[in-house]
N, C-alpha and C positions, 0 to 999 in steps of 0.2 A: 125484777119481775118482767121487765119489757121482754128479756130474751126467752122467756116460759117456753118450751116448744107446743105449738098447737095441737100434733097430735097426743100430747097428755091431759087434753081439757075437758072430755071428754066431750064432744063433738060427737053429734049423729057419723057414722062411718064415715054415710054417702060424701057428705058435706067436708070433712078432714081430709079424704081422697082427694077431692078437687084441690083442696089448699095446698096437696103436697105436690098435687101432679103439677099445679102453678106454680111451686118453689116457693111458696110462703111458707116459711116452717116454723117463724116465731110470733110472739102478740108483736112486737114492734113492726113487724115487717106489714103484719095486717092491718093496724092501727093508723097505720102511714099512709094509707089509701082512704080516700074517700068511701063512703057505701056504693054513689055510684060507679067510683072506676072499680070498685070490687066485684060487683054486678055484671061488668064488660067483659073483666079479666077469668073470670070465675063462670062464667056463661051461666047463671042460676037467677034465679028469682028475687026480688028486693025482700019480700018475708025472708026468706033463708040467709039472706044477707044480715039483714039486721035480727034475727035469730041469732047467729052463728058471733056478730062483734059484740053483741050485748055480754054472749056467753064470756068470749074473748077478756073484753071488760071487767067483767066483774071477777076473773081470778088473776088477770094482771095488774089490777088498782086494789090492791088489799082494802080492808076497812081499818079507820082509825085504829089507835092504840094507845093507852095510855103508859107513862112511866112504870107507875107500878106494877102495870099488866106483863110488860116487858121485862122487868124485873123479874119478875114473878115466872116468868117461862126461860127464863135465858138457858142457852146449853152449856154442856159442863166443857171439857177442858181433857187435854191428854198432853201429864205433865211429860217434860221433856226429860227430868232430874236433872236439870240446869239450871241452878239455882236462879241467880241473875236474868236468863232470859225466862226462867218460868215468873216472876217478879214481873218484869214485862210487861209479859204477855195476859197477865192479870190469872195466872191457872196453868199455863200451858196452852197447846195447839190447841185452836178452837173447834168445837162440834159445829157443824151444818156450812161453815163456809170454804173455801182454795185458800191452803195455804203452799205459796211458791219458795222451791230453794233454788236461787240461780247463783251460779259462779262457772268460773273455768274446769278443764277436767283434771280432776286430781286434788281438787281443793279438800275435797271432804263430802261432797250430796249425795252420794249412797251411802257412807258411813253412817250420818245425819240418818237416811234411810234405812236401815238394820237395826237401830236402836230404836225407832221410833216401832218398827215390828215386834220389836220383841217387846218393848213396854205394855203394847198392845193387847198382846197375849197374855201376858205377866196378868197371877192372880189379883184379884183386887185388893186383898189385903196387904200386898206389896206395892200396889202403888197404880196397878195395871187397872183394864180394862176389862180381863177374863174374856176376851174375845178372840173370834177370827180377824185373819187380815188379807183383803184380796193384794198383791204383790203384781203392779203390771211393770215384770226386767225388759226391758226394751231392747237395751244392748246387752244383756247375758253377763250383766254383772253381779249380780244375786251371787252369794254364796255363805253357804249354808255352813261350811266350815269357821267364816268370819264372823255370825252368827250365833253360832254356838261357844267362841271365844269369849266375845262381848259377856253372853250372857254368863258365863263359867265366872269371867271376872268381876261381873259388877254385881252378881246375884249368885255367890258361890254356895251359899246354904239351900238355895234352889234348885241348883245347878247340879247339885252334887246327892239331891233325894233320887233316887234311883225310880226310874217312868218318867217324872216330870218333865225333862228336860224333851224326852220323845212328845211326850203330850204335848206340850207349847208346840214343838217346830212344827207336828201334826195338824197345827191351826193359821197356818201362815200358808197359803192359796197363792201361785206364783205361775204366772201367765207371761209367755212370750210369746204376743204377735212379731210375725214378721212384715207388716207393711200395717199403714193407717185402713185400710180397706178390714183389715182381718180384723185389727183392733176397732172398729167400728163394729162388725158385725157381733163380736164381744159383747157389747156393752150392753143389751137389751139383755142378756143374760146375766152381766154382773148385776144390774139392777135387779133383777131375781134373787141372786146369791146375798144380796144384804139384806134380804128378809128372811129367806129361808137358814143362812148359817150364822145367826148372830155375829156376823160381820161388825168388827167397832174401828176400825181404820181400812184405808183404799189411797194405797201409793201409786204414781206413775212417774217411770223412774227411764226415759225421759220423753215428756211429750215435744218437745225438740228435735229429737232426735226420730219419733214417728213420721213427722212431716217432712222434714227432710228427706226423706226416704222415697217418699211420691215424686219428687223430680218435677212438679206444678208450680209455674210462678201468677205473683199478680194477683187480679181477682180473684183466680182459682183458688190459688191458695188460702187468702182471705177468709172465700167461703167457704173451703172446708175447715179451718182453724174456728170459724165464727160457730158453726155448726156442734164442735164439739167441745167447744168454751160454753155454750150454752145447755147442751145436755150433761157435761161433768159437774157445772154448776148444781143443777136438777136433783143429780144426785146427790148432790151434798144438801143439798136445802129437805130435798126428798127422806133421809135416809138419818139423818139430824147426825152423823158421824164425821170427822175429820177428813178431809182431803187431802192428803198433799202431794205437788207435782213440782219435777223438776225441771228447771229451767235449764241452757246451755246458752255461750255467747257466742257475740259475731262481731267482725270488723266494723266500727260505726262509719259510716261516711261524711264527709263536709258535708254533703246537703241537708243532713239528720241534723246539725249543729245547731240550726234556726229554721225549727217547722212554723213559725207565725208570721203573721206580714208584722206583728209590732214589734220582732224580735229584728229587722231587718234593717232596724238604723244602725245599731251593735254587730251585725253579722263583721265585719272586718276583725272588730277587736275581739272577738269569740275564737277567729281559726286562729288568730293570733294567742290567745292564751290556750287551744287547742292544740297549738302547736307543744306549745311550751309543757303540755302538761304529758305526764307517764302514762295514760290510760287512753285506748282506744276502743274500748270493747262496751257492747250495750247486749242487754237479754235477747235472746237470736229471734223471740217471739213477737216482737214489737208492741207497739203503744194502746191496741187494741186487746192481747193478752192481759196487759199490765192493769189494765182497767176491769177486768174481769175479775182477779184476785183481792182477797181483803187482809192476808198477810203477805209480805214478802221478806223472806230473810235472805240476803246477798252474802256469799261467804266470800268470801276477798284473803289478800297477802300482799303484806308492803312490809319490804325492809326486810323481808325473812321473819315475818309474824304474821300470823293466820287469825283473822276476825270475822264475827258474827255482826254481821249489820241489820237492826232490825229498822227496814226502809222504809216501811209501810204497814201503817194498823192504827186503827181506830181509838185506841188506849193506852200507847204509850208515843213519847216521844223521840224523834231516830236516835238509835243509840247500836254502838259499836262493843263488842264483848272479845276479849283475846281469847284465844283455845290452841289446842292441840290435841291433836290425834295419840293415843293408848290403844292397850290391848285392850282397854275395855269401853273403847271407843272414844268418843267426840269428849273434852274435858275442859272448861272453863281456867283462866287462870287465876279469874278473878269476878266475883259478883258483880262488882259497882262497874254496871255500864257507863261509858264514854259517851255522852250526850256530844250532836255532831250538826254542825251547821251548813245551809249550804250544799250543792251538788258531792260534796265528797260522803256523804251516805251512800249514793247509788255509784258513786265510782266505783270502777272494777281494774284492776292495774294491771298491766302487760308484764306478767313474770316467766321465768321457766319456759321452756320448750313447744312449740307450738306445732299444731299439725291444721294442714289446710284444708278444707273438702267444698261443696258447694252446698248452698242453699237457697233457695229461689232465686238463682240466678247471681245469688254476691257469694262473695267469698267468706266465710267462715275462719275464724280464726280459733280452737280450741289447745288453751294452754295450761297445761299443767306445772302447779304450785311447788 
């Protein structure tokens, strides 16, 4: 709730204009100042001031909740028809929160992404959502051919009623900005388009590969990534519907090895089994993205076998699942997930062919499986 953006609290105009012409855009950012250096900063009145943080306050500090309460409101779920990892997942992808797919390119995260479109659409008596789905292709990998595969084979009695299959693809909403700028100016609009078109899923396919694009290192980039961590959150909280965005990796460096001063007695014997070990690569969005997210499923390949690592989530345990890629997409080999100890959950392994590009200034390494 800290990262709430201000101007959705519904703040007198006057008063939200100043916060934004300050560059305060979120309750944390405001919260972090005193009333008087707010008063300094903000050139306005001590009333308006504490007017303005009370407001602040009271929708970034939720009220208590009991269990049952919570219980009782919880969101549903968008099953993945993966068995094993819908077991999990306790349902499938969750509503209202980011759920992250990161791995190298080639691995399977648009695949992963096509299917989860089309479930989306899929009637509900088939398992679906009966909904729209906004689609943001980043890099022009959407296709609607591979799509309507998927669906032909894993939903052939669907597939094969004559309209249906036009009426599904008809609900799948597919937007290519071409820079973060354009895809920002988007966004106030998709948030309209998830009330107005029964919108029940919202991919971005890949917010990695947006940022990149800007060519801004450092803070800059920081704050635009913080900025839009914070309003896609929003949305999903806003809009109680699934998120999911895809991640891309990048070359880790030695000094990323041991970010802590307590980690700094071990730093020798770290690059030393860093050295030793097969994987160099970390989420190209770093540690602040990582923290935003409430699932992360890492798709990886070692040895010439393709796994689903669910690294991160509130209710299940890391666990590893084999798959491979069909004509009718993403396919399990086996339910009973590999329960995984230790940093090899989020390992990502240096397989296959790699192509180099820049991002914030380090080198990017994207390899396909």
């Amino acid at each position: 709730m800290a990262n709430k953006l201000i101007n959705q609290m519904g703040l007198p105009k006057s008063i939200a204009n100043v916060f934004a012409a300050r560059n305060i855009t979120t309750a944390k950012e405001a919260l972090s100042l005193t009333e008087f250096e707010l008063m300094e900063v903000l050139d306005v009145s001590m009333a308006q001031v504490t007017s303005a943080i009370a407001r602040i306050s009271e929708i970034a500090c939720p009220p208590y909740q009991t269990v049952l309460s919570l219980m009782e409101h919880m969101g549903g779920h968008l099953s993945t028809q993966l068995k094993g990892l819908d077991q999990a997942l306790c349902g499938g992808i969750p509503f209202g929160v980011l759920t992250e797919l990161v791995g190298p390119a080639g691995i399977g995260k648009t695949q992963f992404c096509l299917k989860l479109a089309l479930l989306a659409s899929l009637p509900a008596s088939c398992g679906g959502l009966d909904g729209h789905v906004i689609y943001i292709d980043v890099e022009s990998k959407f296709s609607s051919t591979r799509l309507i595969e998927i669906g032909a084979k894993s939903f052939p009695e669907i597939f094969h009623t004559k309209g249906l299959a036009q009426e599904m693809a008809g609900r799948i909403l597919v937007l290519r900005p071409t820079s973060l700028s354009e895809f920002t100016e988007s966004l106030q609009q998709i948030k309209i388009s998830l009330l107005q078109n029964q919108v029940k899923l919202l991919i971005i396919d890949s917010m990695a590969a947006l940022v990149s694009g800007e060519h801004v290192q450092g803070a800059t980039r920081q704050h635009l990534l913080g900025w839009h961590i914070s309003f896609i959150k929003s949305l999903a909280e806003f809009s109680r519907i699934p998120v999911v965005v895809t991640n891309q990796v990048r070359s880790q460096s030695r000094d990323e090895i041991c970010q802590y001063s307590f980690q700094a007695h071990s730093r020798q014997k770290t690059i030393e089994d860093y050295k030793g070990h097969d994987s160099h690569l970390v989420p190209a969005l770093g540690i602040h993205w990582a923290h935003a997210v409430t699932i992360r499923l890492v798709l990886d390949a070692k040895s010439g076998k393709r796994f689903i690592k669910l690294a991160k989530s509130p209710v299940s345990p890391p666990l590893a699942f084999p798959f491979n890629i069909t004509s009718s997409g993403i396919s399990l080999l086996t339910d009973d997930g590999i329960e995984l100890t230790g940093p090899e959950i989020n390992t990502i392994h240096c397989q296959g062919h790699s192509d180099i590009i820049h991002f914030d200034g380090e080198r990017l390494q994207y390899r396909a499986a």
